[in-house]
C-alpha positions in Angstrom: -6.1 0.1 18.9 -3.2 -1.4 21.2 -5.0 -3.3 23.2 -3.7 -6.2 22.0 0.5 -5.6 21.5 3.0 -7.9 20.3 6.3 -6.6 20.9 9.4 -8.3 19.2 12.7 -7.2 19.7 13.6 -7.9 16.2 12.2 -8.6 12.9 12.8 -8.3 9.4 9.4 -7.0 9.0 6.2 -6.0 11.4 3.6 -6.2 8.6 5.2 -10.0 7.6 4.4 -10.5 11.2 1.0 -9.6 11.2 0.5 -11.4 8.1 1.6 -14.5 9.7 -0.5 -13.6 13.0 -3.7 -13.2 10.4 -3.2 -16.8 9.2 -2.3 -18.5 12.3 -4.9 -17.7 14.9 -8.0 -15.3 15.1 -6.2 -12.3 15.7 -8.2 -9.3 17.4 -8.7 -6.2 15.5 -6.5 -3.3 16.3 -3.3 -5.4 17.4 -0.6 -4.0 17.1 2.9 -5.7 16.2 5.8 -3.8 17.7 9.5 -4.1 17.3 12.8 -2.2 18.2 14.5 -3.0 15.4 13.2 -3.7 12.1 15.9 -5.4 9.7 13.9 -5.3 6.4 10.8 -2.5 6.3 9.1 -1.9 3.1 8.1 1.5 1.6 6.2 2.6 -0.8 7.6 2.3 -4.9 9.5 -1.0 -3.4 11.8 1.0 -0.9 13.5 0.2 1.8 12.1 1.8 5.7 15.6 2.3 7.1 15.6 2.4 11.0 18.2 2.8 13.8 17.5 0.2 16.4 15.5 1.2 19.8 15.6 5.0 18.4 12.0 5.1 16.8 8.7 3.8 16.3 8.3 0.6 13.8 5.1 -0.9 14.1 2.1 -2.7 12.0 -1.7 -2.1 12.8 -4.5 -4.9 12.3 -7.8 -3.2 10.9 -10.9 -5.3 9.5 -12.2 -2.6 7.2 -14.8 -5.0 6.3 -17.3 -2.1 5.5 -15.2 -0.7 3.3 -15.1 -1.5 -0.5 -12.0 -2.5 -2.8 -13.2 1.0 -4.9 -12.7 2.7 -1.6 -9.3 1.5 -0.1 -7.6 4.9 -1.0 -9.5 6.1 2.6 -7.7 3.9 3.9 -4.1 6.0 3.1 -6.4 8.8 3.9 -7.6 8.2 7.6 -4.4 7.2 8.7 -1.9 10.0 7.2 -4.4 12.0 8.8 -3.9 10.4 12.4 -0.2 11.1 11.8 -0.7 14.6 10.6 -3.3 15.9 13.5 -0.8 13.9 16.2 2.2 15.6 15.0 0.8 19.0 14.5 0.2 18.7 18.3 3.7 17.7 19.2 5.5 19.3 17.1 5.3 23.2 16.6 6.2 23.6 13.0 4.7 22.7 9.5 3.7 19.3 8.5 2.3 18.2 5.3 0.8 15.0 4.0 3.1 14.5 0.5 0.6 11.9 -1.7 -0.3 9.1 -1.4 0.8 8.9 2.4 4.1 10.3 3.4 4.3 12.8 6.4 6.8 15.7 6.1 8.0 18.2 8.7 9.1 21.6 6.7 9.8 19.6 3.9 11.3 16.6 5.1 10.4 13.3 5.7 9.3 11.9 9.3 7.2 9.5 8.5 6.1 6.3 6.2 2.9 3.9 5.6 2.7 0.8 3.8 -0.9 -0.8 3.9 -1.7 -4.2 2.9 -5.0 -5.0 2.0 -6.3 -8.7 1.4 -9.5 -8.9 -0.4 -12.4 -11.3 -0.2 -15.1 -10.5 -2.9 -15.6 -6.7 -3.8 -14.4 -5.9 0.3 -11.5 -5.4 2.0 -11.3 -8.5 4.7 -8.5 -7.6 6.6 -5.7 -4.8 6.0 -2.0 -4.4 7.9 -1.0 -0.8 8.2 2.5 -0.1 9.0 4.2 2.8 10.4 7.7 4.0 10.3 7.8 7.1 12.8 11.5 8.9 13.2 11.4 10.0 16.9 14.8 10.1 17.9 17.0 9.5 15.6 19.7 12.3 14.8 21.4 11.1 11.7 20.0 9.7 8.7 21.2 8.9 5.3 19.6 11.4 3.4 19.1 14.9 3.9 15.3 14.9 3.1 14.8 12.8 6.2 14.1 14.1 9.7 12.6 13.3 13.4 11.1 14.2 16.3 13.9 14.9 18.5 15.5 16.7 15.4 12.9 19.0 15.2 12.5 20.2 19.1 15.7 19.1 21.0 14.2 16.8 22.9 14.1 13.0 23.4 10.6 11.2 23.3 9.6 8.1 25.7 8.6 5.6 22.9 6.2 4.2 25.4 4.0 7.0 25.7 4.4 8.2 22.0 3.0 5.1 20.7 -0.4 5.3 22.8 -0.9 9.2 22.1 -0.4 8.4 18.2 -2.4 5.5 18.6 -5.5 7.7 19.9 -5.3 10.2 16.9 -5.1 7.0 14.6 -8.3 5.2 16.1 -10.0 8.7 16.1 -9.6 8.9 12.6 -10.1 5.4 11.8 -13.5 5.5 13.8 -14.6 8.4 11.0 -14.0 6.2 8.6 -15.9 3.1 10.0 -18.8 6.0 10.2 -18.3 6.4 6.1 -17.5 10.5 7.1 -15.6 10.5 3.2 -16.2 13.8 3.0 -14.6 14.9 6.4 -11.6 12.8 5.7 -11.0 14.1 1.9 -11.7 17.9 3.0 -9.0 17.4 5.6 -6.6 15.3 3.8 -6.8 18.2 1.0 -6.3 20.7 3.1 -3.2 18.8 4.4 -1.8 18.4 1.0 1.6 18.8 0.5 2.0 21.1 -2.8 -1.4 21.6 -3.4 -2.5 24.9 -5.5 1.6 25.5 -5.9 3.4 25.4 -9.3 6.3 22.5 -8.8 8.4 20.6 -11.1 7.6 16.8 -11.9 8.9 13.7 -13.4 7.1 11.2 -15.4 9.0 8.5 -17.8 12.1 10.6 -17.7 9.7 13.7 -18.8 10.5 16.9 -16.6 7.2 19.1 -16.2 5.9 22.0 -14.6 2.4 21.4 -13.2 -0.1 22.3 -10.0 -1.6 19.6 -7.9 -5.3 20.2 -7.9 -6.7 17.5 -5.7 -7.2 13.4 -5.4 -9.9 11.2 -7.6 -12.0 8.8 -5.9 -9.7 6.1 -6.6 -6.7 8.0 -5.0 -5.2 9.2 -8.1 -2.9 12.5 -8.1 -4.5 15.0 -10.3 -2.6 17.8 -11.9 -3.0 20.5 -13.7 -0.4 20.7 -16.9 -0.8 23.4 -19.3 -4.2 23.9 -18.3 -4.9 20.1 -19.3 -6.1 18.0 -15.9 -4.1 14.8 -15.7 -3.9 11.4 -13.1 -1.3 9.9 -12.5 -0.7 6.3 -9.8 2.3 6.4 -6.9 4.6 4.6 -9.6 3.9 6.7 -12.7 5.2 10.1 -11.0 8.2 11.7 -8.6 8.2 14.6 -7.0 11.3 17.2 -7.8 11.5 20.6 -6.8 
C-alpha cells in the first residue's frame, strides 16, 4: 500500500478521486489518493469528515478484494479499524477502542473515521475505496467528543512518516484478510470493541434503552442484549448515548 500516491493539494473528496481514477485508467492496487485539505469528506450515517487544512491525515486506499464475497464485506470494516487500532495503540500510550461499525476512539473520543466503498460485480467485491480521516494535529475541533494525536501526547507528528507507519499496520491486516484468517480478525476486532460486555444506554426510533453489546453477526450487525432478549440492529437503525 502506497506505492503508488497521488497527492492533491485540495479536493472535495479523496474517495470521489479514486472513484474517478478507477474509471479512467487501470489503476494499481493499493494507491493511495492523498490530500491536505479535503473540502467535502463523507462519514458514516451521511456525515460530514470535517478537517483543518495541512493539520491531519485525509486519504483514500484502492483494494481489489476480489476474493472476498458481497456476504463478507463487513471484514472489510474489520481488517482495517484494526490497522488503525494496533497502529495507534503503539503511538499513542492510552486506551483506544474500535466504537461499531468502524470508528476509532481515544478514551472515549473520536480520532478517527472510515468510509468504504465497495463496487460489486456478480456475488464479489471488484474493487473497494477505503477512506481515512486521521486527526494528528489538530488542537481544536467542533465538538467535544473529538480528539488527535498531538492532543493526546503534546507533541506534533511529521505527516510524512505517519502515513507510511499506518500504512504498514493497514497492509498487515489487509494481508490476513486476503489469507481468509476471519477468525483472527473477528477475535481481535471483539476484543477491541468499544462497550462490549458493559450495560450502556441506546437509541433506536426515538426509543431510549438500556442494553449490553454482546458481539457482531456475520453480516456485521450489532448485537445486543435487551432484557435478556438478543437483538441486531444496522449503523442507521441505532446511536450510541451514554
Amino acid at each position: 500500500m502506497g506505492h503508488s500516491l497521488v497527492f492533491m493539494p485540495e479536493c472535495h473528496s479523496t474517495n470521489d478521486e479514486a472513484s474517478r481514477l478507477i474509471q479512467n485508467s487501470n489503476v494499481l492496487e493499493g494507491t493511495v489518493v492523498i490530500t491536505n485539505n479535503q473540502t467535502a469528506g463523507r462519514g458514516q450515517r451521511g456525515n460530514t469528515w470535517i478537517s483543518e487544512a495541512g493539520k491531519n491525515l485525509t486519504f483514500s486506499i484502492l483494494i481489489k478484494p476480489s476474493f472476498l464475497l458481497m456476504k463478507d464485506q463487513f471484514y472489510l470494516n474489520v481488517a482495517f479499524s484494526l490497522g488503525l487500532f494496533d497502529y495507534l495503540s503503539e503511538a499513542l500510550d492510552a486506551e483506544v477502542k474500535i466504537k461499531w461499525p468502524n470508528d476509532i476512539l481515544v478514551k472515549g473520543k473520536k480520532i478517527c473515521g472510515i468510509l468504504i466503498e465497495n463496487y460489486v460485480q456478480g456475488h464479489n467485491i471488484q474493487h473497494s475505496i477505503v477512506g481515512i480521516g486521521l486527526n494528528v494535529n489538530q488542537n481544536s475541533h467542533a465538538s467535544v467528543y473529538a480528539t488527535s494525536m498531538s492532543l493526546e501526547t503534546g507533541n506534533d507528528f511529521k505527516l510524512e512518516e505517519v502515513l507510511p507507519n499506518l500504512l504498514v499496520f493497514l497492509e498487515t491486516r489487509f494481508l490476513q484478510l486476503r489469507s481468509k484468517n476471519f477468525k483472527k480478525l473477528n477475535d481481535d476486532y471483539l476484543a477491541s470493541l468499544y462497550w462490549i460486555g458493559e450495560k450502556h444506554l441506546f437509541e433506536k426510533e426515538d426509543e431510549i434503552f438500556e442494553g449490553e453489546i454482546t458481539g457482531i453477526d456475520p453480516f456485521g450487525k450489532l448485537r445486543i442484549n435487551v432484557n435478556g432478549t438478543t437483538e441486531y440492529f444496522e449503523v442507521k437503525e441505532i446511536q450510541f448515548l451514554k
